[in-house]
N, C-alpha and C positions, 0 to 999 in steps of 0.2 A: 504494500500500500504506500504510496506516494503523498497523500497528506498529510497534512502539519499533526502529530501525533497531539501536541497541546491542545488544538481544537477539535478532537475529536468527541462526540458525547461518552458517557459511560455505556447507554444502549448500545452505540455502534463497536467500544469497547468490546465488550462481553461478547457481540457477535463474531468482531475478529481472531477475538481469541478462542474461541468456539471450535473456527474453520482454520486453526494455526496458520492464521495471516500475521498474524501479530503475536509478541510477547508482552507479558507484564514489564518481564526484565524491561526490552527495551522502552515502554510505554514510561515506566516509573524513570528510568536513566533520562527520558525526555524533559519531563518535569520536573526533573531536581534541577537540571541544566537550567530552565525559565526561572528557577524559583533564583539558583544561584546567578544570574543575570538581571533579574528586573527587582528582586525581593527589595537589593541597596538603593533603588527610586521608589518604592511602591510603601514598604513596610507594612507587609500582608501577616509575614509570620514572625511570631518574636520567636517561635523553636522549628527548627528542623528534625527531622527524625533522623540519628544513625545507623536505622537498622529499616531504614527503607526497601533497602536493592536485597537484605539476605530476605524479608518477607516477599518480596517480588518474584524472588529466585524459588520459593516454596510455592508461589502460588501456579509460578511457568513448570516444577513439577508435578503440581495437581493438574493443569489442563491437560500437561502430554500425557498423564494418565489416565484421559476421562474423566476423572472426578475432580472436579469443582468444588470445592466447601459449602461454597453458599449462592447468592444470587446476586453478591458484590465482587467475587476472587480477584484478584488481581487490581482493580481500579482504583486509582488512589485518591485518597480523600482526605479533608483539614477536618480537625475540627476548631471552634471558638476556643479562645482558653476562657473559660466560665468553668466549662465544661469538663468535669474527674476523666481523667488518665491515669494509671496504673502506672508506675515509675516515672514519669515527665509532672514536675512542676503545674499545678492552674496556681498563675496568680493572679489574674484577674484584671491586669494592667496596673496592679497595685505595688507601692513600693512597700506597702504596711503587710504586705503576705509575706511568710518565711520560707524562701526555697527548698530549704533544708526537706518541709516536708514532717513528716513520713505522706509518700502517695500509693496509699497502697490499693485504693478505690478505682477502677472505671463507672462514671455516670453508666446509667443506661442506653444511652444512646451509643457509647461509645463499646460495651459491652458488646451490642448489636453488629456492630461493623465488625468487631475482630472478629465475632463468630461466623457470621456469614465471610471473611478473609479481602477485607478492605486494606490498602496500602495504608496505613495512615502517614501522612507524610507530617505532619505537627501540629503545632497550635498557631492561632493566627489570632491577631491581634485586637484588644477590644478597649474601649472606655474606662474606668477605674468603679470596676462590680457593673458594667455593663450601664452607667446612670444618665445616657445622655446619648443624643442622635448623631453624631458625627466621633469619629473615631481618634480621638488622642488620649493623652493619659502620661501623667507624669513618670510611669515607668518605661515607655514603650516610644516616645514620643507621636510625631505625629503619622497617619496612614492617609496615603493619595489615592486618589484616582484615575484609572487607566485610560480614563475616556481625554482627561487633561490634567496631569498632577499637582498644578494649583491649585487643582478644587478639593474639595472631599466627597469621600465615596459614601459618604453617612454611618451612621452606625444603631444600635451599637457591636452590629457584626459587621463592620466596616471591614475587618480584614479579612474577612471569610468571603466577602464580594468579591473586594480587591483582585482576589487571588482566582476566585474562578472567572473572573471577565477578562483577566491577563495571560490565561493558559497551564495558572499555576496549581492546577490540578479540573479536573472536570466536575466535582461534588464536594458540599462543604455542609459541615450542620452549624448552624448559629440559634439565634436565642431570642426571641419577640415577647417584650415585656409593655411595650406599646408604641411599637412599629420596627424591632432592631432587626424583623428578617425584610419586610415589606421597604424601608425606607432606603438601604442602601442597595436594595437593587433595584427601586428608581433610578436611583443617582448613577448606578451602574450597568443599567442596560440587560438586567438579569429577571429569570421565573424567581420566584421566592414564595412559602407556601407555611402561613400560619395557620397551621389545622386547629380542629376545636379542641378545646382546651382539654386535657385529659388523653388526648387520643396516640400521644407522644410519649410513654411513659419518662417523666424528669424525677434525677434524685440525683443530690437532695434541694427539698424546695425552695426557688429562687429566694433570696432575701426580700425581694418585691412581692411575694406570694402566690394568688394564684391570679393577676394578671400575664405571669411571664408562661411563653410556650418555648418549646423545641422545634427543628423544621428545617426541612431541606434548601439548601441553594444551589441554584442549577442551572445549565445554558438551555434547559428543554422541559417542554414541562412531561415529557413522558420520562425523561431521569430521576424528575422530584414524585412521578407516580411509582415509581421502581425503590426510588429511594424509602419513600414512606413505610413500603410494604417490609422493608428493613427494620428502621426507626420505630413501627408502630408496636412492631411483638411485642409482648408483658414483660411485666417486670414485677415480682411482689414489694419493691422500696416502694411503692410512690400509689400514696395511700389516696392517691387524685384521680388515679387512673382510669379511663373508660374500660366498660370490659372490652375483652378483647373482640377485637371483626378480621374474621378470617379473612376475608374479600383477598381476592389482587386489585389493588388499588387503580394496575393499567386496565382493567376491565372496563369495557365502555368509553373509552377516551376518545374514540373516533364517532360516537352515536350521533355527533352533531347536538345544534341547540334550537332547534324549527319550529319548536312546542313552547322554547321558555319565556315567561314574562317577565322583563328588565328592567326595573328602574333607575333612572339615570336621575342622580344627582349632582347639576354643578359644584354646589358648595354646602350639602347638606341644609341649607337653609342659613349661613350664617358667618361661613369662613372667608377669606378673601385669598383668590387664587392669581398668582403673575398671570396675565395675559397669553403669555406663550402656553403657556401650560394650560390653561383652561380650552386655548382653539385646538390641539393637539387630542386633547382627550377626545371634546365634540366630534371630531372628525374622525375619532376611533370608532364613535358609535355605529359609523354604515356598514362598518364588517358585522355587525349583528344581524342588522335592519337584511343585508344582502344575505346573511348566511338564516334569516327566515325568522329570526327571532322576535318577538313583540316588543319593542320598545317606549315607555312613555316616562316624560321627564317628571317626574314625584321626589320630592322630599320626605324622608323616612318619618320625619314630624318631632323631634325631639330637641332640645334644647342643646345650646353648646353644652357637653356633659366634663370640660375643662378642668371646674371646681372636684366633681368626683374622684376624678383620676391624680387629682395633685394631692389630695386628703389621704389618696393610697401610697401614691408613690414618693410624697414630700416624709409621710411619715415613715414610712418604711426606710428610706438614709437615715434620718434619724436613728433611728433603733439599730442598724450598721455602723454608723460612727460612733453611736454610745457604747458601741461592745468593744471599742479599739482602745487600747494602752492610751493614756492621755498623753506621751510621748510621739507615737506614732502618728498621733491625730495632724501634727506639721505636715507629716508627709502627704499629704491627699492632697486630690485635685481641690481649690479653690470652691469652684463653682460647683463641685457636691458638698462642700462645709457648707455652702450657703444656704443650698435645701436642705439639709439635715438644721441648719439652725430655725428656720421654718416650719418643718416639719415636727418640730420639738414644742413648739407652742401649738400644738392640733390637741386637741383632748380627748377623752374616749368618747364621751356624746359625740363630735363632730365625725368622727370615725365611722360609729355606731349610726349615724344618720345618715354618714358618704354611703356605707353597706347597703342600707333600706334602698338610696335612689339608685344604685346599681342595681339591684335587683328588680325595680320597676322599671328602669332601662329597659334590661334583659328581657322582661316579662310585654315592655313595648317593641321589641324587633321581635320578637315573636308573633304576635299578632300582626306585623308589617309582614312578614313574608307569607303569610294567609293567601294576599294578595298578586306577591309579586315572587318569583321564583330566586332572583338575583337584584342587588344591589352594587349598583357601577358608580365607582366615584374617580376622581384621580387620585393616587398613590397618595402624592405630598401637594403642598399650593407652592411650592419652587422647584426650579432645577439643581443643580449643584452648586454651591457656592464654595466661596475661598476656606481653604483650610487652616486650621486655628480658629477659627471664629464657632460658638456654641450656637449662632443663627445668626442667618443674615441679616442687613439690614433695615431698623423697622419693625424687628421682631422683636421678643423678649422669651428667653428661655425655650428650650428645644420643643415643647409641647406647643407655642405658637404656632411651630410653620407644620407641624406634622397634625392637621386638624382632623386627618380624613383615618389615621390608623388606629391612635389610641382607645377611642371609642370604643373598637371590637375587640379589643382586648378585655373591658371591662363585661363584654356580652359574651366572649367567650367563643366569640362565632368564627366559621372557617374563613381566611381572608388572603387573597393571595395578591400581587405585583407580577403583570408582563409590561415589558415595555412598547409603545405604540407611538412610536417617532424623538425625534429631536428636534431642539431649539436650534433656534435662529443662530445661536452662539456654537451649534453643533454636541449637545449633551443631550442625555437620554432624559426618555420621560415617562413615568409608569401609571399604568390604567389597574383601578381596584378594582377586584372582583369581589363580593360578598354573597356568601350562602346563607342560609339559616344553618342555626345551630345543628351540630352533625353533620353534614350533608355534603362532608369534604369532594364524595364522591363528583357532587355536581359544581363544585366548583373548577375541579380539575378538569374535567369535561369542558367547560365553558373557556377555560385558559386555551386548551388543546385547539378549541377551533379558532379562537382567535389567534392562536400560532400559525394554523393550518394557511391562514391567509393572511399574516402578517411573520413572517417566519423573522425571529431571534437575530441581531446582530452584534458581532463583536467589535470593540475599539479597533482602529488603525494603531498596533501597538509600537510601529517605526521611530516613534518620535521617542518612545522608551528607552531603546536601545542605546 
């Protein structure tokens, strides 16, 4: 095979290796090579794996034996550092984590990968505990993006995008606490797929609590359908867990969408979106309308639910920072002391009343999709902006420009990012898809077709080099 082995998907992956067209060996020796050429512009991963090329070299003797491990063998994948690895450091972008360790846990998710025989190639780089939509962190510094690396790729799985929109590996699992898989693969031109909550066994549970999900990122959405069917197997730590759903998550991915009713909201009723961004998505909508689907522009009818989510997630840094050494506390990023100092004046009643109207949220998009089978918004109300900065300008705090993600976070509901053109300036720009609760199935579905006719593209990465 004559193409670029970095863009190749993991689907097409596993078929080459199938038909001994291809080796892991040489697939993984491709992408150590990307990672060790772009990693020193890009800073996707803070660790490398050393034992890459000997798992690679196990897995190219399972294929020439026939037997494959699992339904990943060979293909190599990041995961976030949030996320427990068994001997490899999580620190979280923090300088207040101790390396030392002991690591002797794989998360779940991570669990899943070696057992089905995933390359893990490392960890990749995140915000300090994940607290914030673009990717820097006083340990790690800052993470670019491949599209233009003045900008940022968002976060807070910014380097887990990074790295699959630059070739440096084809699958990445990161971590959506209200928008960190959906937001930097706007910014980065990537599928990204926050299933309903529970449906990803996590452990152990996020510090944010049960806003935060687990979830694939990928150059295809039939990768993050393959992927899930990984990701979703049980696990008894994670006491959140949905039961298990045997499905193949790729089942049905081709059925089309000719039946479903779409509600299209520009701005939820309430956000303000760049211009660019708002004609981008609109003119996303005729692949639906063409591909048969019912289309009508409704707002879901709910209030900015802003205050909720900051009641969750101001107080929850709080209670992160207050369990840190009062010595330690110097070292953290600035701008999460400052919500944790916020979040420390929240009291239980105010808590106790954020919970009540989350739950009447949740119990309002329930009865919204009675009606309408999908809700379509844009990803984010910006494109990429300069890196270093916590939001652009005009905004205040990373929950401003991200008005369209956090919400389903708080519902709980499947919600995934494809991207559907670029700006004027040449950056991507991503289209939400929203399911009801459960019903990941028809959200992947709906991605699929709109890939069908708007198929995935990657940076021009010349300028990297």
């Amino acid at each position: 095979m004559t193409a670029d082995l970095c863009a190749l998907s993991a689907t097409a992956l596993l078929d080459a290796y199938r038909k001994h067209e291809l080796s892991p060996v040489e697939v993984t020796r491709a992408v150590l090579e990307r990672i060790e050429k772009l990693n020193p512009v890009l800073n996707a991963f803070n660790l490398v794996s050393q034992r890459a090329m000997d798992d690679a070299k196990a897995s190219e003797a399972r294929w020439m034996s026939g037997q494959p491990k699992g339904l990943l063998d060979g293909v190599p994948v990041s995961i976030k550092d949030i996320i427990l690895t068994k001997g490899w450091p999580t620190l979280r972008g923090s300088k207040t984590v101790d390396p030392k360790g002991p690591w002797n846990d794989d998360a779940p998710a991570t669990a899943r990968l070696r057992e089905h025989g995933a390359v893990l190639l490392g960890k990749t780089t995140t915000p300090e505990f994940g607290w914030k939509g673009v990717t820097d962190s006083p340990l790690t510094g800052i993470t670019r993006n491949p599209w233009d690396p003045k900008k940022t790729p968002g976060g807070s799985s910014g380097g887990a995008a990074a790295a699959v929109a630059s070739g440096m590996g084809p699958l990445a699992v990161g971590t959506d606490g209200g928008g960190s898989i959906r937001i930097p693969c706007s910014f980065t031109g990537l599928f990204g797929l926050k299933a309903s909550f529970g449906r990803v066994p996590a452990w152990p549970l996020s510090p944010f609590g049960t806003v935060a999900h687990v979830g694939p990122i990928t150059r295809s959405v039939s990768d993050a359908a393959l992927m899930l069917n990984v990701l979703a197997l049980p696990d008894a730590r994670d006491w959140h867990a949905l039961p298990f759903d045997a499905r193949d998550w790729r089942t049905g991915l081709d059925q089309g969408i000719s039946e479903l009713r779409i509600a299209y909201s520009p701005d939820l009723g309430y956000a303000k979106v760049d211009a660019d961004v708002a004609a981008l998505v609109r003119k996303a909508l005729d692949v639906f309308t063409d591909l048969g689907a019912k289309v009508e522009e409704k707002h879901p009818g709910f209030e900015n639910p802003d205050a909720i989510f900051r009641t969750h997630w101001f107080s929850a840094a709080a209670l992160l920072v207050a369990a840190l050494p009062a010595e330690k506390r110097k070292l953290v990023d600035p701008g999460l002391l400052e919500v944790a100092e916020q979040g420390a004046k929240i009291g239980a009643a105010e808590i106790l009343d954020a919970q009540m109207k989350r739950a009447a949220l949740g119990a309002h998009m329930k009865l919204f999709h009675r009606d309408y089978d999908l809700l379509v918004t844009p990803t984010l109300a910006v494109a990429a902006f300069d890196v270093g900065l916590e939001f652009p300008p005009g905004k205040k705090r990373w929950i401003d420009w991200t008005p369209f993600s956090f919400p389903f976070n708080l519902t709980q509901q499947p919600a995934a990012s494809i991207p559907c053109g670029v700006t004027k300036a040449g950056l991507p720009v991503g289209l939400h898809l929203v399911g009801p609760r459960y019903a990941d199935a028809l959200v992947l579905r709906a991605a699929r077709a709109f890939e069908s006719a708007r198929p995935i593209a990657l940076p021009n990465l010349d300028k990297l080099r």
